[in-house]
Residue frames relative to the residue before (quaternion, step in Angstrom):
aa qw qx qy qz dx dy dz
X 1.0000 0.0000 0.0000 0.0000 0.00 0.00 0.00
X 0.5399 -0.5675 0.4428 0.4364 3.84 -0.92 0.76
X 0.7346 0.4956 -0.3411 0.3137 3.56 0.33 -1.02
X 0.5800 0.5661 -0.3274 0.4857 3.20 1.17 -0.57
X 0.3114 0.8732 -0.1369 0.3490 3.60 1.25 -0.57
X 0.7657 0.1800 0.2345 0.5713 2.39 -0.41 -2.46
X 0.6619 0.4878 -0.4467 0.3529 3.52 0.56 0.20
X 0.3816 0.5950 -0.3346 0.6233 3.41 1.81 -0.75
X 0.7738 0.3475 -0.3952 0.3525 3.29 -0.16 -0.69
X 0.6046 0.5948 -0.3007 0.4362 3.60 1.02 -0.68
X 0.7348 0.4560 -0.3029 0.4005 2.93 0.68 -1.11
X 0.6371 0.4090 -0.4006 0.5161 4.11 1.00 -0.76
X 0.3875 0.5758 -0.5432 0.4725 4.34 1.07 -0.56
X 0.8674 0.3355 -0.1796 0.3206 3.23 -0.71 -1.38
X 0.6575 0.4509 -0.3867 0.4635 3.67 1.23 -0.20
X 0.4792 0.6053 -0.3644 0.5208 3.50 1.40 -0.35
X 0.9771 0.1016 -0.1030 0.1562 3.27 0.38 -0.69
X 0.0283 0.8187 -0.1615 0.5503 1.85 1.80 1.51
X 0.6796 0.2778 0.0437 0.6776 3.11 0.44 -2.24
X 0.4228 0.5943 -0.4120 0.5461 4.12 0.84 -0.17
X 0.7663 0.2168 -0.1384 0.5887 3.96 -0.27 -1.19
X 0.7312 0.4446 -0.4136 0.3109 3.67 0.47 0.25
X 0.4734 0.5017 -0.4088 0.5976 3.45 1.89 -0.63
X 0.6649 0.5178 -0.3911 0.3699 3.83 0.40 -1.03
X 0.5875 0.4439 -0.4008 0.5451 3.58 0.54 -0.97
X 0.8530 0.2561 -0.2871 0.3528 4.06 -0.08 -0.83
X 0.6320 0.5265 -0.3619 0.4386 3.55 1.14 0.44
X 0.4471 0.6698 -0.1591 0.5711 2.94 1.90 0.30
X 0.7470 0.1927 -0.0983 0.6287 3.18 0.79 -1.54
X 0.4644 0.5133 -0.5869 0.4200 3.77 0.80 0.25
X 0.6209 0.5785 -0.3473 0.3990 3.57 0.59 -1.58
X 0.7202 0.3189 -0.3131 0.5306 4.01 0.62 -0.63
X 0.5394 0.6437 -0.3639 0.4027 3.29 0.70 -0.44
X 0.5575 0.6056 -0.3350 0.4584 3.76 1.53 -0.91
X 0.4919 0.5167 -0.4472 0.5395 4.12 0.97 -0.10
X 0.7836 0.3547 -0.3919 0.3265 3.93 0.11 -1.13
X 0.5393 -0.5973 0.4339 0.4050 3.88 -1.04 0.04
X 0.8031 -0.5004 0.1747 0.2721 3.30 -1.42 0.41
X 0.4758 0.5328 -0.3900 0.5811 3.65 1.60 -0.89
X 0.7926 0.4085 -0.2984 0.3404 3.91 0.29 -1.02
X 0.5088 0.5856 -0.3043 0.5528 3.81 1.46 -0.49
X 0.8216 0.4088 -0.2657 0.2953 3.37 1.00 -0.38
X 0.4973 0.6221 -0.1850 0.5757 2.62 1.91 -1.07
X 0.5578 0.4854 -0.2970 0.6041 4.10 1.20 -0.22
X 0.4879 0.5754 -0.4236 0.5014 3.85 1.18 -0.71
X 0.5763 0.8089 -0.1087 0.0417 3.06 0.21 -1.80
X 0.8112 0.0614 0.2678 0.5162 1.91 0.86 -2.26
X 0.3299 0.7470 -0.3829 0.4318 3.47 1.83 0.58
X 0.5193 -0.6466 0.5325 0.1696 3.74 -0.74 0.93
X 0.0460 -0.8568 0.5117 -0.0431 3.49 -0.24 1.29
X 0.8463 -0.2289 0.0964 0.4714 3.71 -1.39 -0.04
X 0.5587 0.5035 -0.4181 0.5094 4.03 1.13 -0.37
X 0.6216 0.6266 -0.1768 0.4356 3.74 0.79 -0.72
X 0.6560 0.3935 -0.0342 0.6431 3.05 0.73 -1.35
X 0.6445 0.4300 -0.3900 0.4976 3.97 0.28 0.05
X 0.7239 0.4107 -0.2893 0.4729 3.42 0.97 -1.37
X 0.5554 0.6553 -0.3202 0.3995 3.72 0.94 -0.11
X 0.6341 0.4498 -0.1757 0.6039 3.31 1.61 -0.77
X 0.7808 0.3816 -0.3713 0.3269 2.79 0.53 -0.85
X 0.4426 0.6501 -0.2908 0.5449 3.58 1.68 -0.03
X 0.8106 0.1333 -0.2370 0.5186 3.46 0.72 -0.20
X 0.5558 0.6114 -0.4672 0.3147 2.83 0.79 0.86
X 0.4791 0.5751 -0.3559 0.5594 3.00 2.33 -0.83
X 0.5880 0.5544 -0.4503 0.3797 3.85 0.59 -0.94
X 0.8765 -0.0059 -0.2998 0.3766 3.68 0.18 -0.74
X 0.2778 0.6510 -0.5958 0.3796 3.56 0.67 0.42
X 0.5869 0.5275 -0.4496 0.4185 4.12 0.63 -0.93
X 0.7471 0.5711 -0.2890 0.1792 3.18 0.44 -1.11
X 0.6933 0.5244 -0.2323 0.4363 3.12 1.92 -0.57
X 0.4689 0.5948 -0.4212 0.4989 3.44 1.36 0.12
X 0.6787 0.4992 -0.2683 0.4670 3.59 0.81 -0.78
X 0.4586 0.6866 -0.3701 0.4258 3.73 1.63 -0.91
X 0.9051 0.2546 -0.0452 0.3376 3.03 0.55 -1.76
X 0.5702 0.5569 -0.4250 0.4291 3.31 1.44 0.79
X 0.5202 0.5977 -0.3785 0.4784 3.02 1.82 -0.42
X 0.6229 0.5175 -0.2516 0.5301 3.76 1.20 -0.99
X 0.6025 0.3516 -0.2859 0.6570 4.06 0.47 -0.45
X 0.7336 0.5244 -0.2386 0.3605 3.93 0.37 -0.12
X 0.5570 0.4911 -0.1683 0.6483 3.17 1.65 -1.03
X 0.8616 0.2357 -0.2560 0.3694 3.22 0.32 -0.97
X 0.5456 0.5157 -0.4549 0.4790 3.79 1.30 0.46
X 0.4555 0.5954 -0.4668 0.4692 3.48 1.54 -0.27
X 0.6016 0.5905 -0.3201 0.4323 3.87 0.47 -1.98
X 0.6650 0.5691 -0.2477 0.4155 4.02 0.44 -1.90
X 0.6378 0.4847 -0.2693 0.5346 3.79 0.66 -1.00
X 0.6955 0.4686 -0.3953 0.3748 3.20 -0.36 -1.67
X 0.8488 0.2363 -0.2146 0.4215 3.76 -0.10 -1.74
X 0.5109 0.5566 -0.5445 0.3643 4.36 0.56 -0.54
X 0.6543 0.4748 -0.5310 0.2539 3.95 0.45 -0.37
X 0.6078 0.5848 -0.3689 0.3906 3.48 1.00 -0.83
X 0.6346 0.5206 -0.4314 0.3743 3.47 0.57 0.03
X 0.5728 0.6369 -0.1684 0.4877 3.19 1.30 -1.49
X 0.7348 0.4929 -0.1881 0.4264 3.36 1.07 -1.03
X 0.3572 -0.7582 0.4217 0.3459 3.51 1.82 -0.79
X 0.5071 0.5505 -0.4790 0.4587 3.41 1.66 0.61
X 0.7510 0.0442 -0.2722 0.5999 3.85 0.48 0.39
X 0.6173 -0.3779 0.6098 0.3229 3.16 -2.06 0.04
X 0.4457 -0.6020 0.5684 0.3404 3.38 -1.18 0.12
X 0.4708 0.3143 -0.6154 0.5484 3.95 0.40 0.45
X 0.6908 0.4969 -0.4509 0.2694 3.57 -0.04 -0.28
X 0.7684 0.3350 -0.2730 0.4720 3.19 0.75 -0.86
X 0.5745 0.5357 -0.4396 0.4357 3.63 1.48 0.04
X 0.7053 0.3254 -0.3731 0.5074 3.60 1.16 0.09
X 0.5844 0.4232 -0.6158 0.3165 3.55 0.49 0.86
X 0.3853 0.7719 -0.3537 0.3613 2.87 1.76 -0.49
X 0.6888 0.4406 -0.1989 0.5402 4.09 0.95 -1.24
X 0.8729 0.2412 -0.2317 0.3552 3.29 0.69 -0.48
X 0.3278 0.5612 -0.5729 0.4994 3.24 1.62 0.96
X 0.4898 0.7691 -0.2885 0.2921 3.17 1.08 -1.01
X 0.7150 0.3754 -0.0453 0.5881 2.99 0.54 -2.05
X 0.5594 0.4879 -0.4172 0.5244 4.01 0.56 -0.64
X 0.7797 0.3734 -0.2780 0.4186 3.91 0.55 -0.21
X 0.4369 -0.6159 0.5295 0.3864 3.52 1.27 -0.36
């Protein structure tokens, strides 16, 4: 399925760049780190958050925005069972034709994007 896809694909994006802003942040704070002395460079070694860290961070933002797309697509399968209701009664009722209510149908549609 595409979505399934494009979510793989999100999911290795957002770990990249991730582990990206995390080498940058420590190649950074190593570079300042080049003023303190060696017992204290190390003792910063030590105690710096490596690749076990840095996974569990991704993998945290990846749940954050991955949620968002489950909600996307109930809001989108919602809207458009909302739109489907509203206009099918007027047929049923014998107040429109069904081209009619299949074009308000498109242009609620289109009125939503």
């Amino acid at each position: 399925m595409l979505l399934d896809t494009l979510a793989r694909g999100v999911d290795e994006e957002l770990w990249h760049v991730v582990a990206d802003a995390y080498e940058s942040g420590r190649h950074s704070t190593l570079a300042e780190l080049g003023v303190l002395g060696d017992d204290d460079r190390r003792t910063v070694a030590e105690r710096t958050p490596q690749a076990q860290a840095v996974d569990r961070l991704a993998a945290e933002t990846i749940e954050t925005v991955t949620a968002t797309h489950r909600g996307i697509l109930r809001a989108v399968e919602g809207g458009y069972r909302q739109v489907v209701a509203e206009v099918t009664a007027a047929p049923l009722l014998g107040t429109d034709t069904r081209r009619q209510a299949t074009q308000q149908v498109m242009s609620r549609f289109a009125d939503r994007g």
